[in-house]
N, C-alpha and C positions, 0 to 999 in steps of 0.2 A: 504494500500500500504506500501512498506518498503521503508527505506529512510538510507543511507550511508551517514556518515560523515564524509570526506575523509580529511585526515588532514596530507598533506605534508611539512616536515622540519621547525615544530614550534617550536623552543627549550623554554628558560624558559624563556627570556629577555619580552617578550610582551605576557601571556599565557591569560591575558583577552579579547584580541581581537577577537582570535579564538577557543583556546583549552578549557576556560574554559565556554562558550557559547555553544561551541557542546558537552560537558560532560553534560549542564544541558538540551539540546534537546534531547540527545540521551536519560538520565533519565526519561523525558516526556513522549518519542513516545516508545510505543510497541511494535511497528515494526521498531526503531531506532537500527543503527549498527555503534560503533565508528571504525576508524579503522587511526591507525597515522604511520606515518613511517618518523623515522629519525636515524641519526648516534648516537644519545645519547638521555637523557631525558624522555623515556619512561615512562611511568607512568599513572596508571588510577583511579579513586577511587574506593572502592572496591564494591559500589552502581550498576557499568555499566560494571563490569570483565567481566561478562560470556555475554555481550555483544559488549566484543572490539576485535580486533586485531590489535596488536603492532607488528610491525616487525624493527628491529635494523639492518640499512645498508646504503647505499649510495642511494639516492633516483633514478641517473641515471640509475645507473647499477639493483639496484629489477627492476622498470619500464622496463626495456630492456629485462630482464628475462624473465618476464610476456608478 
């Protein structure tokens, strides 16, 4: 099965609770997909690239779009 790991508006203040847990699950699972979305802080290791999507924006206004 494939499993998303949807990581809304976590900039760098607290990155161990969420971003840097789902960087090492997405590493794990095979069928893991990172994907974050916020105003800044983008960033992924270069381990899980061709497995994330990063988009830089306002999390209201993507969400609304979509």
């Amino acid at each position: 099965m494939r499993i998303l790991f949807l990581e809304l508006g976590v900039g760098a203040n607290t990155p161990g609770i969420i971003k840097y847990p789902f960087w090492q699950m997405t590493m794990q699972n095979p069928n893991g997909v990172y994907v974050c979305l916020n105003l800044k802080d983008l960033a992924v290791p270069q381990e899980i690239v061709e497995k994330s999507i990063c988009i830089q924006g306002d999390i209201g206004k993507v969400l609304q779009s979509l």
